[in-house]
C-alpha positions in Angstrom: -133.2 -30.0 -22.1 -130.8 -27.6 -20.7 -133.4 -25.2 -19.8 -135.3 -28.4 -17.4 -131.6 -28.8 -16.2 -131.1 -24.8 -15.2 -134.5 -24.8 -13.7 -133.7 -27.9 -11.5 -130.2 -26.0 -10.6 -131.5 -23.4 -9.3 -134.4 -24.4 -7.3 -132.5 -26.9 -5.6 -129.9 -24.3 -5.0 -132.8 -22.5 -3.2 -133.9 -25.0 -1.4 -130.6 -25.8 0.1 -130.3 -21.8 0.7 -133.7 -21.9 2.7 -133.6 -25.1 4.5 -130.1 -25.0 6.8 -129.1 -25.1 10.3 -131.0 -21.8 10.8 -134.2 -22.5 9.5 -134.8 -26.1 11.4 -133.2 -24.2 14.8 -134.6 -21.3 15.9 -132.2 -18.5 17.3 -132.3 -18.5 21.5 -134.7 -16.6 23.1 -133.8 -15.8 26.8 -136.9 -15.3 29.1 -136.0 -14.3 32.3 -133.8 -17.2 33.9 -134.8 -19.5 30.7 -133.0 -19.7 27.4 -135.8 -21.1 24.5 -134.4 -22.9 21.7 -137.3 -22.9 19.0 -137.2 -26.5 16.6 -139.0 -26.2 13.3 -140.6 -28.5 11.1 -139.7 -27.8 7.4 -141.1 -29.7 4.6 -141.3 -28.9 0.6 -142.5 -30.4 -2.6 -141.8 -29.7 -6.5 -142.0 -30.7 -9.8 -140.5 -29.4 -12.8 -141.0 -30.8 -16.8 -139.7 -29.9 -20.3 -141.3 -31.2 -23.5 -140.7 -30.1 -27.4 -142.1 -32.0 -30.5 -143.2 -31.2 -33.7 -146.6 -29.5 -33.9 -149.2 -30.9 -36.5 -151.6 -27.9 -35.7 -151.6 -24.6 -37.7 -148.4 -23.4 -37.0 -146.3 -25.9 -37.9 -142.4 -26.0 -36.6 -140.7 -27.2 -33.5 -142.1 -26.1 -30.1 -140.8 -27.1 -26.3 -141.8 -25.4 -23.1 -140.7 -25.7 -19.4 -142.4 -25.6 -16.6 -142.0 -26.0 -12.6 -144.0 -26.0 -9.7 -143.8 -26.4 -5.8 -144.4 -25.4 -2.1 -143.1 -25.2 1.3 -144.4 -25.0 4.7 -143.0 -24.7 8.2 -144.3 -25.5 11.6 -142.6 -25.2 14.9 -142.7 -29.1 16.9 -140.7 -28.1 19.4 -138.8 -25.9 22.2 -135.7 -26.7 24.1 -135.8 -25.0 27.5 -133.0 -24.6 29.1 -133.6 -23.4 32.6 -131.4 -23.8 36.5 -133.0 -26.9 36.4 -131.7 -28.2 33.4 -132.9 -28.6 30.2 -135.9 -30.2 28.4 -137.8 -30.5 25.6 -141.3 -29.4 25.4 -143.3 -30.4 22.3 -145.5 -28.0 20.4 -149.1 -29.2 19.5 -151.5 -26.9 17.5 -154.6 -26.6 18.3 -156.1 -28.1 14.8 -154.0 -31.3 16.1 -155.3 -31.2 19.3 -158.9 -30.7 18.4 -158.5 -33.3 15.9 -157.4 -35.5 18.5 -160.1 -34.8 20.8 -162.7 -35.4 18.3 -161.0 -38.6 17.2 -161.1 -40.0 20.4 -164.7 -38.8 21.4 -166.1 -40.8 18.1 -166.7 -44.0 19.4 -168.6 -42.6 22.4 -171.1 -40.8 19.9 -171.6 -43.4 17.7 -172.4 -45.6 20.9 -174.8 -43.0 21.7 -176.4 -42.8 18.1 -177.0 -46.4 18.4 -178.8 -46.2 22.3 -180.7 -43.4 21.0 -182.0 -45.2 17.8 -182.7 -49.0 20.0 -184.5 -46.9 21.9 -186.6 -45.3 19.5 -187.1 -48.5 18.4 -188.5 -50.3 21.4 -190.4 -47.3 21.8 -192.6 -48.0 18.6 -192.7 -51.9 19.3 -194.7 -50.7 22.6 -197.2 -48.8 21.4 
């Protein structure tokens, strides 16, 4: 069990290491006249498990093991400009997002379309 606790420890001490201040806001870029503050998206899953017993195989005797898993990923959401004119905050929108979108909202006019298509068919064959 003290080896699950220690693994636990220390990926969580990793975790906090990665994901400060720093990580979630970007260092300033300046532009010209504008100063872009980059915002970041962070997000992170693990697992960890221990488990010992007594084997009734073979080799008989006392086993455990320990084991851990887990990933990460970042993606920017957002830039604060800050400009003469003030300041703002521009979302960021990926292109997989925005095609996703797109396509999401084009659906119901395509399957309004299938269905013309195939009434049409269908009057077709009742006329000849």
């Amino acid at each position: 069990m003290e080896d699950l606790e220690r693994l636990v420890k220390t990926t969580m001490t990793e975790i906090e290491r990665l994901v400060n201040t720093r990580t979630l806001v970007g260092d300033p870029i300046v532009v010209g006249d504008n100063t872009l503050i980059p915002l970041i998206s962070v997000g992170f899953g693990f697992g960890a498990g221990f488990n010992s017993g007594i084997s009734t195989n073979k080799q008989k005797g006392e086993m455990s093991g320990a084991a851990s898993g887990g990933g990460a990923g970042i993606k920017p959401v957002a830039v604060i400009v800050a400009s003469s004119e003030g300041v703002k905050l521009e979302r960021v929108t990926s292109s997989v997002s925005g095609a996703i979108d797109k396509i999401t909202d084009m659906a119901p006019k395509v399957i309004e379309k299938i269905v013309d298509v195939r009434e049409e068919k269908k009057e077709e064959k009742k006329e000849i």
